[in-house]
VMD Tcl script that draws the C-alpha trace (Angstrom):
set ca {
  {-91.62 -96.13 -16.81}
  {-91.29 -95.80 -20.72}
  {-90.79 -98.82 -22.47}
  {-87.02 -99.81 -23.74}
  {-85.57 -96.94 -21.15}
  {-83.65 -98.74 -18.58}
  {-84.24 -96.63 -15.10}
  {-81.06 -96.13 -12.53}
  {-81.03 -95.04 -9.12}
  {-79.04 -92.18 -10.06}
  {-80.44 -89.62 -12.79}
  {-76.56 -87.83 -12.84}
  {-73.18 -89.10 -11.05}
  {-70.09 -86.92 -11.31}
  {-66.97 -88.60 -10.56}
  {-63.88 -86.45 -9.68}
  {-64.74 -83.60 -12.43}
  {-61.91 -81.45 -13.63}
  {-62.41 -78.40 -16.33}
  {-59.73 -76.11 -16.57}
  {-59.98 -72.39 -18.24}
  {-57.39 -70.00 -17.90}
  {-59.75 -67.62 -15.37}
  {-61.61 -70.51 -13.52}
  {-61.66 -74.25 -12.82}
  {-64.04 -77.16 -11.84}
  {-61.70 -79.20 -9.04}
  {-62.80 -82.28 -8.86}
  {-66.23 -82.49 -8.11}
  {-67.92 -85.78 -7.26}
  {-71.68 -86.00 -6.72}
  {-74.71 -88.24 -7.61}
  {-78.64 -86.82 -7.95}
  {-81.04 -89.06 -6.96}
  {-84.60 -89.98 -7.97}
  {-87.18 -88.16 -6.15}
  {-85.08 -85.22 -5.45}
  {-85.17 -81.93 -5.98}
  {-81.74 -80.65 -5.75}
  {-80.99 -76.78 -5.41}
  {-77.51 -75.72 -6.80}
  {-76.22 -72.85 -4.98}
  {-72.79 -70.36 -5.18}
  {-71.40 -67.00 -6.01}
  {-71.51 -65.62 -9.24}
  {-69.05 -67.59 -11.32}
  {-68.74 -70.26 -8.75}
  {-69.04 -73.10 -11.26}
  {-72.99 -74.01 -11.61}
  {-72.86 -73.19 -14.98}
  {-70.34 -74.54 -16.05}
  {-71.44 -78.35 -14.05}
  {-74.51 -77.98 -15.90}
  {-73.20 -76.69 -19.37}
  {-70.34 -79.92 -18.69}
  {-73.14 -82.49 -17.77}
  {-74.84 -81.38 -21.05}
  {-72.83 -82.34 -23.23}
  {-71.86 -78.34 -24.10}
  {-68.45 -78.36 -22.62}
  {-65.26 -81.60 -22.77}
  {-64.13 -81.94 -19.51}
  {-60.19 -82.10 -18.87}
  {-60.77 -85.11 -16.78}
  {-63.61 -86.81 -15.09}
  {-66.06 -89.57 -15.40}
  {-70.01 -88.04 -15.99}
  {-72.99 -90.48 -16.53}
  {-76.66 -88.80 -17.24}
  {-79.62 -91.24 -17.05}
  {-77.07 -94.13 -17.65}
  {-75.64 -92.26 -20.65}
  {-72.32 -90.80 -21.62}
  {-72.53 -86.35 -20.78}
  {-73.98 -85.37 -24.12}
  {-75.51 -88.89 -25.59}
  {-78.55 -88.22 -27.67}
  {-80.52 -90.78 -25.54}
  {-80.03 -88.82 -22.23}
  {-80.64 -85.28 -23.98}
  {-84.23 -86.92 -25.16}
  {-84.93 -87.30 -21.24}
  {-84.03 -83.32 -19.64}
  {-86.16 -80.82 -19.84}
  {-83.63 -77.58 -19.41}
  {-85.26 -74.86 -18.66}
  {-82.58 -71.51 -19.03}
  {-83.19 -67.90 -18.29}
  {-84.58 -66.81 -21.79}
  {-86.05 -69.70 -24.60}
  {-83.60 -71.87 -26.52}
  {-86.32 -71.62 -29.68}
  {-85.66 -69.35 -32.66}
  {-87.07 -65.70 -32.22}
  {-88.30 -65.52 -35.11}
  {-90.69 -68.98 -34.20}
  {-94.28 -68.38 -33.56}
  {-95.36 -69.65 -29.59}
  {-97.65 -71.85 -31.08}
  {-96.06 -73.62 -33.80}
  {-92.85 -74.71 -31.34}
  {-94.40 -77.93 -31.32}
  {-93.85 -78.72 -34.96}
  {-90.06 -78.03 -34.74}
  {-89.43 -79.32 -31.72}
  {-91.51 -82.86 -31.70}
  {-88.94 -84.23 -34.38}
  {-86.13 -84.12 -31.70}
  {-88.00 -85.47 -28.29}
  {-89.81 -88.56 -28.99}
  {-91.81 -88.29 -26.38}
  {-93.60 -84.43 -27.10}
  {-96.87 -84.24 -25.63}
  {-98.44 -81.32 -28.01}
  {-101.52 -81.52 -26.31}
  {-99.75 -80.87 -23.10}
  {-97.78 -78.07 -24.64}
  {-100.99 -75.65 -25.21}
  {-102.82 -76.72 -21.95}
  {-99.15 -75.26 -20.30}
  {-99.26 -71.97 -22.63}
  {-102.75 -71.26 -21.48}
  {-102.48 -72.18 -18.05}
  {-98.92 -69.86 -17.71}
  {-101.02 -67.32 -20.07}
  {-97.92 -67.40 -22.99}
  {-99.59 -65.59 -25.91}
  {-99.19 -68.68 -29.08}
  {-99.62 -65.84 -31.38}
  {-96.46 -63.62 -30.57}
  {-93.14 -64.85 -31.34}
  {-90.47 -65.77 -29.38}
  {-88.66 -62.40 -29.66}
  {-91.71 -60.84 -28.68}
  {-92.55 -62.31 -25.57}
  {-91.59 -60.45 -22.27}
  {-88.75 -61.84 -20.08}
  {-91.11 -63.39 -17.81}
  {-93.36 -64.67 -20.45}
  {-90.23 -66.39 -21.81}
  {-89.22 -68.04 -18.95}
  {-92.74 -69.39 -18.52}
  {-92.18 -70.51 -22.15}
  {-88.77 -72.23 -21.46}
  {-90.92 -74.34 -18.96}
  {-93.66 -75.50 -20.61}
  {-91.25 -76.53 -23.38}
  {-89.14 -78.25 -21.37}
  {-92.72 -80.24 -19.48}
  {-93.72 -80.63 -22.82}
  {-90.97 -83.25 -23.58}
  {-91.79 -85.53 -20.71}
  {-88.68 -85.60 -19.44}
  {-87.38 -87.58 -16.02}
  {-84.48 -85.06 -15.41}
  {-85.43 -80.84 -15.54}
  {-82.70 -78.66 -15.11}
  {-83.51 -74.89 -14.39}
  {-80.42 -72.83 -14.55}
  {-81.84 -69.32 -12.90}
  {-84.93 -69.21 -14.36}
  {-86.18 -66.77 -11.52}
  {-83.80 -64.36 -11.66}
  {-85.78 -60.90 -11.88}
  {-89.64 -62.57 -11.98}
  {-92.61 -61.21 -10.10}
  {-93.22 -63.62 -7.09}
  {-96.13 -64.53 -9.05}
  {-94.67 -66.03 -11.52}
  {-91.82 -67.56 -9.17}
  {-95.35 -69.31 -7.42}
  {-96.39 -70.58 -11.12}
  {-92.96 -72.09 -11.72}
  {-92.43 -73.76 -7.89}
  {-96.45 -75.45 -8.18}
  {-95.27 -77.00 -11.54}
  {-91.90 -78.30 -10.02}
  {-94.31 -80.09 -7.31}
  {-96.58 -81.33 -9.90}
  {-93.45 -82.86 -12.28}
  {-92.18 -84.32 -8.74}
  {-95.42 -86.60 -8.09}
  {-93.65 -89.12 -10.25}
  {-90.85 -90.72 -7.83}
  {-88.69 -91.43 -10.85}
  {-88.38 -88.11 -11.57}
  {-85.19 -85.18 -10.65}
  {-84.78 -81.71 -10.30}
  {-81.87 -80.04 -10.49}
  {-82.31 -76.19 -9.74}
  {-79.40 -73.17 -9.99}
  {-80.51 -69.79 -8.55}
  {-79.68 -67.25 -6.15}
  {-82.92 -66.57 -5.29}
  {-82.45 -69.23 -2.15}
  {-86.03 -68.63 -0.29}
  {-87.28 -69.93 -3.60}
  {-85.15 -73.62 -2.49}
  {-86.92 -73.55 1.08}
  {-90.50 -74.96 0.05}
  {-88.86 -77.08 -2.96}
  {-85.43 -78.54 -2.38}
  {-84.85 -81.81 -0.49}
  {-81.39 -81.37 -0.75}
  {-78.61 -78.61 -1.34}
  {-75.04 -78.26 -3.15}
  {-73.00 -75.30 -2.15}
  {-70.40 -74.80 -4.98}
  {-67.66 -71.65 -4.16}
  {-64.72 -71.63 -6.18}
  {-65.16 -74.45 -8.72}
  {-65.30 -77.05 -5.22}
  {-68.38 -78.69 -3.95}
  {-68.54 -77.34 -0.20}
  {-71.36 -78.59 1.17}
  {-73.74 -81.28 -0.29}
  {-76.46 -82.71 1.44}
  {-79.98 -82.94 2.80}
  {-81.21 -78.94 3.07}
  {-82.66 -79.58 6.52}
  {-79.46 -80.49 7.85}
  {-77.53 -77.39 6.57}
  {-79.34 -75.98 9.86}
  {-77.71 -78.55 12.19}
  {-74.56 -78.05 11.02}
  {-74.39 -74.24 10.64}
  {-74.60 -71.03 12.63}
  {-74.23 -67.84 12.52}
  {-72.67 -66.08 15.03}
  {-72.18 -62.52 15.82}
  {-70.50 -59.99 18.17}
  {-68.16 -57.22 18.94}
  {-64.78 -56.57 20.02}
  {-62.22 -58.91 19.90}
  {-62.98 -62.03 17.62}
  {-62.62 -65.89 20.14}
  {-60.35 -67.97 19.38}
  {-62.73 -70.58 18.15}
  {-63.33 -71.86 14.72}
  {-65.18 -69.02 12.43}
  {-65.58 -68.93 8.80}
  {-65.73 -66.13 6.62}
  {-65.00 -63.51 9.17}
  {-66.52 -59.81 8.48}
  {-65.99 -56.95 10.23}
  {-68.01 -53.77 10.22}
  {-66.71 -51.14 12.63}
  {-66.13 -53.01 16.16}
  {-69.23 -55.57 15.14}
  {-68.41 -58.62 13.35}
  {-70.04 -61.99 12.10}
  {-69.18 -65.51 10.70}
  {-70.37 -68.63 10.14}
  {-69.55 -71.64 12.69}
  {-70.74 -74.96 12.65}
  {-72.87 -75.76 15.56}
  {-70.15 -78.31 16.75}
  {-68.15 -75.49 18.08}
  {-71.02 -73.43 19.06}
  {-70.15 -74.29 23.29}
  {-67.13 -72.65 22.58}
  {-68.40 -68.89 22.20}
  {-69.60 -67.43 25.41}
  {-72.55 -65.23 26.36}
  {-71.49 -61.89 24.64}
  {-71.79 -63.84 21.56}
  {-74.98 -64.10 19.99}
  {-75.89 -67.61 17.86}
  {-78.59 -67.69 15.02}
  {-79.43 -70.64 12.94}
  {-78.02 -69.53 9.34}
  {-79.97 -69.24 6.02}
  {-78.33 -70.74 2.74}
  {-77.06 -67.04 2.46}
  {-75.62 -67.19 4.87}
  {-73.52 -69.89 4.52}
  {-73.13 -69.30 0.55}
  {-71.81 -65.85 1.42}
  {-69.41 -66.56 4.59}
  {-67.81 -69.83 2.60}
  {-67.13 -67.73 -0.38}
  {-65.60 -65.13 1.85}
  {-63.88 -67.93 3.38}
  {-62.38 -69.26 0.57}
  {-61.08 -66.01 -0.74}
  {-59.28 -65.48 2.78}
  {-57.80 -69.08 1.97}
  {-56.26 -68.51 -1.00}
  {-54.78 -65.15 -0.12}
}
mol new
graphics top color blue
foreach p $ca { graphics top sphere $p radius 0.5 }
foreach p [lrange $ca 0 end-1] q [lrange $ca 1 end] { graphics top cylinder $p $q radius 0.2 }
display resetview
């Protein structure tokens, strides 16, 4: 625990969120993150992850909506000193040299560990001699990471780091999320669509289609409480979500609470986050038409 930091149960809580663009919305999304948790953060393109994040941050004023970060106000200086966000491509300068990050950076995040800073550019093999604008996409993903360790933070945020990386390098990135998590006071919150990359890391799982939270809770579970089911002909009468249809086959999702309704020319699966990220955005768009 650092000294003078006051610890909560709760490294983010959301209370009815509301941010309203003329294309899209947040509709009032309520959450909490707890210690110890890795978190994925999972929807259709445009679905609102960015945005929760980007809002949480500080980066974008709410309409409405209560947001607390590490017992701070969205935004406060004292909460920002705590995340390590790590984005798709580095935050630094491209004109900075790898190696000298430290010097510009250490000013901002009392708590930069230099030292630990060039054991993570050798270890993720980021060249300290190039600059930033040099480095290859991967290379400045791997970057954005060992920044964001660097700090010493209790919250990381990684908004689709993975997108497009060698499963290598996806590896590197998931060993270091396991290390950061030995510490029980520490969070992750991770947005991707690469889901398989949630099944080894996440403890729990937030579904977000549409600006609204549709699932949240333990990623185990999402199993118990979803199906997928499959068939041809004539759909049953019993509950499906996000119905598609290709020639006479088609297949939905179900929660397993209706499963006994669909007979045996119906064949049931256990679903994948996919699946259930896909058929509730399908869902939804059937909805509002």
């Amino acid at each position: 625990m650092r000294l003078g930091v006051k610890m909560t149960e709760h490294v983010v809580k959301i209370a009815d969120l509301n941010v309203r663009r003329p294309a899209f919305e947040i509709d009032g999304i309520s959450l909490n993150l707890s210690r110890g948790s890795v978190v994925g953060f999972v929807g259709p393109n445009g679905a609102g992850k960015t945005t929760v994040i980007r809002t949480l941050l500080g980066l974008i004023t709410p309409d409405s909506g209560d947001i607390e970060v590490l017992g701070h106000p969205a935004g406060a200086p004292e909460a920002l000193a705590r995340i390590g966000i790590v984005l798709d491509e580095p935050t630094a300068a491209p004109e900075w040299r790898v190696g000298s990050l430290g010097r510009h950076l250490a000013p901002f995040y009392p708590e930069w560990d230099e030292r630990r800073f060039g054991q993570l550019l050798e270890r993720l093999s980021v060249p300290r001699g190039q600059r930033v604008k040099q480095l290859s996409r991967g290379q400045g993903v791997k970057l954005s990471l060992a920044m964001a360790l660097a700090q010493t933070p209790e919250l990381l945020i990684l908004d689709e780091p993975s997108s497009g990386l060698d499963p290598a390098s996806r590896r590197e990135i998931g060993d270091l999320i396991r290390e950061f998590m030995v510490d029980p006071e520490h969070a992750v919150l991770f947005s991707t669509h690469i889901t398989t990359d949630l099944d080894a890391l996440a403890d729990e799982l937030i579904v977000i289609v549409g600006g609204r939270i549709e699932y949240h809770g333990a990623l185990p579970d999402i199993t118990e409480e979803f199906a997928m089911a499959r068939g041809s002909g004539a759909v049953p009468t019993a509950s499906v979500l996000g119905l598609q249809r290709s020639g006479a086959q088609w297949s939905a999702l179900i929660r397993m609470v209706d499963s006994s309704e669909f007979g045996a020319d119906v064949v049931v699966d256990a679903a994948t986050i996919d699946d259930v990220v896909v058929h509730l955005a399908v869902e939804q768009k059937e909805v509002a038409a």
